[in-house]
C-alpha positions as CSV (number, residue, x, y, z in Angstrom):
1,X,223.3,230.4,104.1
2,X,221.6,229.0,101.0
3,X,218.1,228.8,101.3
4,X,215.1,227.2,99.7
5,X,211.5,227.1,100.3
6,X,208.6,225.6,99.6
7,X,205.9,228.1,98.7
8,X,202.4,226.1,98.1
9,X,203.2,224.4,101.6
10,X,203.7,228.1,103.3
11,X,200.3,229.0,101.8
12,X,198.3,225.8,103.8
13,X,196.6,226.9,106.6
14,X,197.9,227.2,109.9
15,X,195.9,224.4,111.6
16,X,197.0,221.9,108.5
17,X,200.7,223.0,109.0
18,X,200.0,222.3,112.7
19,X,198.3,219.0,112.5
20,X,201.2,217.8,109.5
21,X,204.4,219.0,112.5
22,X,202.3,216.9,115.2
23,X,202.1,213.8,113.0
24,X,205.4,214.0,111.8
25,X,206.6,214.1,115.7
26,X,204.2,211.3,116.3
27,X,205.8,209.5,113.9
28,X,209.4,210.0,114.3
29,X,208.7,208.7,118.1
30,X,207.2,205.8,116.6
31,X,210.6,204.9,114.4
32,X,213.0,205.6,117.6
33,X,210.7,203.0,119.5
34,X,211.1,200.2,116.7
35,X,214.6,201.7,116.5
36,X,215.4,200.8,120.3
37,X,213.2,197.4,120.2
38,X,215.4,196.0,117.9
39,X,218.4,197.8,120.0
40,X,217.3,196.2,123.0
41,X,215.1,192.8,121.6
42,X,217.0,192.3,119.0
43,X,216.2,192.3,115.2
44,X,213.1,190.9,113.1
45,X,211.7,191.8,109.8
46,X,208.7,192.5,111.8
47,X,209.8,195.5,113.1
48,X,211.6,196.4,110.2
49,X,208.3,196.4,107.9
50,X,206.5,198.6,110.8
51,X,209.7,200.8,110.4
52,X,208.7,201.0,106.7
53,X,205.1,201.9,107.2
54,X,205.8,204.5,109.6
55,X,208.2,206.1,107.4
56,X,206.1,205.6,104.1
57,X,203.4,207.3,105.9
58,X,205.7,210.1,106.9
59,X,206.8,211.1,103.6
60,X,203.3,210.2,102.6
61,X,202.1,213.7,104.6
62,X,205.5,215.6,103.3
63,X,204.2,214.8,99.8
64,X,200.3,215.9,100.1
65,X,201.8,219.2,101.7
66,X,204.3,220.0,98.8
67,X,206.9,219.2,101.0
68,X,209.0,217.9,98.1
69,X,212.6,218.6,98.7
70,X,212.0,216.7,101.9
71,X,210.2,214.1,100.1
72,X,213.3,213.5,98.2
73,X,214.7,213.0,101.1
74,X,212.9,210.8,102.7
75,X,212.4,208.7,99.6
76,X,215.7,207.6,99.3
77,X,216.1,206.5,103.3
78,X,212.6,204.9,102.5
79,X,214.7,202.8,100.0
80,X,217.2,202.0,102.4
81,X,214.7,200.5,104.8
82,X,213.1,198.6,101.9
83,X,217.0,197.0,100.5
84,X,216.9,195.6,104.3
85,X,213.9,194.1,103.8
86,X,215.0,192.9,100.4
87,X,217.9,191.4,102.4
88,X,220.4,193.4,100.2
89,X,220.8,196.0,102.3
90,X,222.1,194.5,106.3
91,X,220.6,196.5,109.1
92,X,223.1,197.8,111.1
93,X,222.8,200.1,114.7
94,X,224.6,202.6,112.2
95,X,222.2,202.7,109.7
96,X,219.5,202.6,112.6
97,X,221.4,205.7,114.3
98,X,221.5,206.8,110.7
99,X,217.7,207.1,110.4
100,X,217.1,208.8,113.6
101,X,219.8,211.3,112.7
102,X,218.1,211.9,109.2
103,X,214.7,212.2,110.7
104,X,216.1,215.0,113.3
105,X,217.6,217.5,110.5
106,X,213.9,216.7,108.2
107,X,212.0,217.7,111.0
108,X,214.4,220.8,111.9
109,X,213.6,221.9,108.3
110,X,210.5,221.6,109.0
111,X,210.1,223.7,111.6
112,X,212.5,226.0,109.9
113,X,210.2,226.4,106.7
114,X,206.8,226.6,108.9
115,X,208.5,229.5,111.1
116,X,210.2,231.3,108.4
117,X,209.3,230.0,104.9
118,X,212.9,229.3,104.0
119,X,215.6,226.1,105.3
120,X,219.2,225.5,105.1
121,X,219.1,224.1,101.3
122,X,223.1,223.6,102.6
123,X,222.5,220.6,105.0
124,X,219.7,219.2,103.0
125,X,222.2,218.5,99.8
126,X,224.9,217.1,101.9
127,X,222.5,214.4,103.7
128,X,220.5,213.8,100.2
129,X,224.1,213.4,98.2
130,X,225.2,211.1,101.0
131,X,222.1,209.0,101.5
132,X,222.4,208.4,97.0
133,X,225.4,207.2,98.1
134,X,225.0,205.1,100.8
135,X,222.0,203.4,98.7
136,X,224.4,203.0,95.7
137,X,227.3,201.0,97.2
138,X,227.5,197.8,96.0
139,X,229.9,196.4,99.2
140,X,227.1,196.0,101.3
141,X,230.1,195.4,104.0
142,X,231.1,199.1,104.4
143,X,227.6,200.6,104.5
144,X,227.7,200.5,108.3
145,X,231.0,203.1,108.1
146,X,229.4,204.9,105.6
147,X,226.9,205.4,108.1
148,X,229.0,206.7,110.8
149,X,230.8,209.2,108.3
150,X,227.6,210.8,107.0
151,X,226.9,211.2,110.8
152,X,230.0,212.9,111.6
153,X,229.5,215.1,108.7
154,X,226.2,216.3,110.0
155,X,227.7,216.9,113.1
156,X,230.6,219.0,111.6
157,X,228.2,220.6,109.4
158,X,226.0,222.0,112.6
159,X,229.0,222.7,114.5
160,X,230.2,225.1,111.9
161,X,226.9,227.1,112.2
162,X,227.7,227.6,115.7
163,X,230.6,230.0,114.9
164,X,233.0,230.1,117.8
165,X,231.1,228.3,119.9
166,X,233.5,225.1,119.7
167,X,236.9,227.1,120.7
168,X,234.9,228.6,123.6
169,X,233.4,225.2,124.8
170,X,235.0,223.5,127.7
171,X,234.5,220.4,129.3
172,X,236.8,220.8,131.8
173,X,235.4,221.8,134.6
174,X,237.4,222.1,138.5
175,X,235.7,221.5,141.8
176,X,237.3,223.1,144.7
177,X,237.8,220.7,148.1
178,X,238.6,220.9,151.0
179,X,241.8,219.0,152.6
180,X,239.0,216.7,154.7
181,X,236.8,216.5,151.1
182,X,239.5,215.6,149.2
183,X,240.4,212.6,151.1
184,X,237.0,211.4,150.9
185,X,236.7,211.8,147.2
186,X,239.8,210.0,147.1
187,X,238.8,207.1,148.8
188,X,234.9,207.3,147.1
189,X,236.5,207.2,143.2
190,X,238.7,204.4,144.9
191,X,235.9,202.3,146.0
192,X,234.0,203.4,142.9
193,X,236.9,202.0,140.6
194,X,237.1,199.0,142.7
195,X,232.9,198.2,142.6
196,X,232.7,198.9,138.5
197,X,235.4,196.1,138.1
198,X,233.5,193.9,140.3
199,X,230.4,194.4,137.8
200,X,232.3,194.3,134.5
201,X,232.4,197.8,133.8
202,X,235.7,199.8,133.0
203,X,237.2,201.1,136.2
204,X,236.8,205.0,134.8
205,X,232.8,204.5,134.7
206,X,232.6,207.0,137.6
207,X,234.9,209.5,136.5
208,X,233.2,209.2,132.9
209,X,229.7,209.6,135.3
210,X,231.0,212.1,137.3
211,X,232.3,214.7,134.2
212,X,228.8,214.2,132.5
213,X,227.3,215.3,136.1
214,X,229.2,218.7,136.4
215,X,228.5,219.5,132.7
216,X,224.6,218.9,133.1
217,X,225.2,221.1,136.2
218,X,226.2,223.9,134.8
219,X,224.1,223.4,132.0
220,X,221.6,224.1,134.9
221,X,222.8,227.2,136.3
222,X,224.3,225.0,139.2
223,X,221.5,224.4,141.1
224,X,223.7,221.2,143.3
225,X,226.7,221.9,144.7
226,X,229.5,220.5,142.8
227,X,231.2,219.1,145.6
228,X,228.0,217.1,147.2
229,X,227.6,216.4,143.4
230,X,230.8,214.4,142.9
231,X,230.8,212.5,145.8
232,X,227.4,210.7,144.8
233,X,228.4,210.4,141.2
234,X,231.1,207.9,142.8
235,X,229.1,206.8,145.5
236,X,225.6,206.2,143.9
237,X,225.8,202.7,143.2
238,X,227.9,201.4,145.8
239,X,224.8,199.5,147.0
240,X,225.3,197.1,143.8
241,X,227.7,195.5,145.8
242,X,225.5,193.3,147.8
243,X,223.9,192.1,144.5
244,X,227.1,189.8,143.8
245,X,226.6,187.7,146.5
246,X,223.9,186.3,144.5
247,X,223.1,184.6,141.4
248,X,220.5,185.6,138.9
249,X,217.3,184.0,139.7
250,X,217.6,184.5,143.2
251,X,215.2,186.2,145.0
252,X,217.2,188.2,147.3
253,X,219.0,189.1,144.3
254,X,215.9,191.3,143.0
255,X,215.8,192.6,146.7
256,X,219.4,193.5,147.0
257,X,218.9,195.9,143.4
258,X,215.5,197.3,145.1
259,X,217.1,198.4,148.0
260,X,220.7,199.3,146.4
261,X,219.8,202.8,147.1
262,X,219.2,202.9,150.7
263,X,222.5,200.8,151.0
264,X,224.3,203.2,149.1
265,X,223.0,206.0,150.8
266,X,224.0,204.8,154.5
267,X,227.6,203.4,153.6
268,X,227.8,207.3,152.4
269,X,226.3,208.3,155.6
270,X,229.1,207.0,157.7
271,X,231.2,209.8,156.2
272,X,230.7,213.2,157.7
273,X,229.4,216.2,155.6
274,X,227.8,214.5,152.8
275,X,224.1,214.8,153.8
276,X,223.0,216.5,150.1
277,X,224.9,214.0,148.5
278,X,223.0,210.9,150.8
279,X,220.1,212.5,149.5
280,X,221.1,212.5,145.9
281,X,221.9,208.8,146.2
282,X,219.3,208.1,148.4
283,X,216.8,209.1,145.6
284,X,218.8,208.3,142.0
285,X,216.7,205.5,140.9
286,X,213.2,207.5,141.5
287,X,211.3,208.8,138.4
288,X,209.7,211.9,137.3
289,X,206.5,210.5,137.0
290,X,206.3,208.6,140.3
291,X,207.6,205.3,138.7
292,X,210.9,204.8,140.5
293,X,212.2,203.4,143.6
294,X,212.4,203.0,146.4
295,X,209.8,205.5,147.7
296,X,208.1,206.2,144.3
297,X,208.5,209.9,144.7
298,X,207.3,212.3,142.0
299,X,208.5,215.3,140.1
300,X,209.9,218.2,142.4
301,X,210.1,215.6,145.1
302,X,212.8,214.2,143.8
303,X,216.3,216.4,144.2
304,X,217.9,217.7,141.1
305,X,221.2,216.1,141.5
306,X,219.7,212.6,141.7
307,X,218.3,213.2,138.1
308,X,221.3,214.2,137.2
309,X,223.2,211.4,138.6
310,X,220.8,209.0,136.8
311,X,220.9,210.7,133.1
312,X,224.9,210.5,133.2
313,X,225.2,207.1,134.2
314,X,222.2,206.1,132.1
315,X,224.0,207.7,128.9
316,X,227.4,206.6,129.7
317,X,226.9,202.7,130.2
318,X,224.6,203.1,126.8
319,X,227.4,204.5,124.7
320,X,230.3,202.6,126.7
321,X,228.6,199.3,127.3
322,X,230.5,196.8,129.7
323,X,234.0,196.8,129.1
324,X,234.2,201.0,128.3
325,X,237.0,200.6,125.7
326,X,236.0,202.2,123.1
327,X,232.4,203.7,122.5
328,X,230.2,200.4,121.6
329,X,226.8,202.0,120.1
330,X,226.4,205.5,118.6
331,X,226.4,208.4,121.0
332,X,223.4,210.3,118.8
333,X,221.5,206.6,119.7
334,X,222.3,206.8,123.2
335,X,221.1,210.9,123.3
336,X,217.6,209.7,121.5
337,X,217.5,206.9,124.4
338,X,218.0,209.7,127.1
339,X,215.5,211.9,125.4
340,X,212.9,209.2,124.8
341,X,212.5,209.5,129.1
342,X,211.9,213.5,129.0
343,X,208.1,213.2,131.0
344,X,208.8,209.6,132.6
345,X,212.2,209.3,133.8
346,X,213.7,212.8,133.6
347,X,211.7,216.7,133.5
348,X,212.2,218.3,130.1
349,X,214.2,220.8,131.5
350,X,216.9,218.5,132.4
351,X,216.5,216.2,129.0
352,X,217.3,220.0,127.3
353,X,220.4,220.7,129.9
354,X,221.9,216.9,129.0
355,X,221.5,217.7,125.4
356,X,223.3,220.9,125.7
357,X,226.1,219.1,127.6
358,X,226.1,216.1,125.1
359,X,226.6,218.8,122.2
360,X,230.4,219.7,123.6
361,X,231.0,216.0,124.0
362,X,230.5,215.5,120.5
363,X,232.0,218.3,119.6
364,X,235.2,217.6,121.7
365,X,235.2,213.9,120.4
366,X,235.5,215.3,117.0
367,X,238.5,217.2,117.3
């Protein structure tokens, strides 16, 4: 692997090294927040000039620590940011996805030339060659694409250095039943197909869910049992459907979502041997940090599989939106969503488990 290094930065003391990594990470948080506001709230040159500053200001610290070949870098997504605000440049979710995905690799460099003196000189050519050319097109129209390849061949790039790892990677992974289990997890992904049509999602939403849950699992060492697992992956919302009997603006409406859990959890209840997985659905819309409903439990409170459950579906209906044809926003956009919750939503360990898991999704989407 091709190296370089930077050497007046790896003679800075410690404690400025240390304070330049911690503003850097402050930072990059700062850009995936305006990043999701205009995601979620849609876009304004507001934002985008806060994107600027925050970004200026990053390379800005690169620069006074001789951080150069990162500078570079950065420069030339800094121009990027400033053609949108030129209006010559279009912001698209690709180019925001794009910027995250940039600022993940400069800050693994980073860490790699603070640990070790020396970085992949390899992966920083490819996204610096890419970004001149992004920045160079002169169809403003098939920037967005652009986007999405130099994505993709990040991705390769990092799943090259993984050497075998991709043949050996599975996502394929068989629970055993019962006779008596198998009919009910029939009948739950039937009622689970049945609901997700009712509330405009595709009809494979649980399945989708449900793969994403056994992954994470063993990601985890399996601390749920697969089988308890995969029936409230089907089951977990089946409270929603008492939300359709009423239009938005309705009071009970907001009740029936508040108590979807509990609804969900006693129509599972019905069914014999499922008390884990009542549990698990009981609890899937509580938080970490004590947030959540709709008992507010905190941290070790809450039981594993109901995190896990949560994550899944959070990350699937990001990436698959509504009608689950075809993936509708960026799957690195919808990972940096998921990992924007590690402390609130979700314990770091699990955030670290998903992202393993999300890793051999991308890498089987690319083959």
């Amino acid at each position: 692997m091709s190296q370089f290094a930077c050497k007046e930065f790896s003679a800075l003391d410690k404690e400025l090294k240390d304070d330049l990594l911690e503003c850097y990470a402050e930072a990059q948080v700062e850009i995936e927040d305006i990043l999701n506001k205009i995601e979620d709230e849609g876009f304004s040159f507001e934002k985008l000039d806060d994107l600027f500053r925050s970004l200026h200001s990053m390379k800005g610290n690169c620069s006074v620590c001789f951080l150069d070949p990162l500078v570079e870098l950065l420069h030339k997504l800094e121009e990027i940011v400033d053609g949108m605000r030129g209006r010559y440049i279009t912001y698209d979710y690709q180019l925001g996805s794009l910027t995250n995905v940039i600022l993940d690799e400069v800050g693994s460099l980073l860490q790699q030339l603070y640990k070790s003196h020396g970085a992949d000189r390899n992966i920083l050519d490819l996204m610096q060659v890419n970004l001149d050319e992004l920045y160079a097109m002169e169809n403003d129209s098939v920037r967005p694409d652009k986007a999405a390849q130099i994505i993709k061949s990040i991705a390769d790039f990092k799943e090259g250095t993984l050497g075998n790892q991709k043949s050996n990677a599975t996502l394929l992974i068989t629970v055993e039943y019962t006779e008596a289990q198998q009919e009910d997890i029939d009948r739950f992904k039937a009622l689970s197909s049945k609901l997700n049509r009712l509330l405009g999602y595709s009809p494979e939403r649980g399945e989708r869910i449900l793969k994403l849950c056994l992954l994470i699992n063993e990601e985890l060492k399996y601390p749920e049992d697969p089988v308890q697992l995969s029936a409230a992956a089907y089951m977990h919302d089946m409270g929603m459907a008492l939300v359709l009997k009423f239009e938005e603006g309705n009071p009970n409406r907001e009740r029936a979502i508040s108590s979807h859990p509990m609804v969900g959890a006693q129509l599972l209840h019905k069914h014999e041997g499922w008390d884990h997985a009542v549990s698990i659905v009981m609890a899937h819309e509580e938080k970490f940090d004590g947030n959540g409903f709709p008992e507010g439990l905190v941290g070790s409170l809450i039981p594993t599989g109901a995190f896990v459950v949560s994550i899944s579906a959070m990350f699937i209906d990001i990436v698959w939106g509504k009608s689950g044809d075809e993936y509708k926003k960026s799957a690195m956009r919808a990972i940096q969503k998921v990992n924007l919750e590690s402390g609130k939503r979700f314990p770091p360990h699990l955030i670290e488990a998903f992202n393993r898991a999300a890793r051999k999704l991308l890498v089987a989407k690319s083959q």
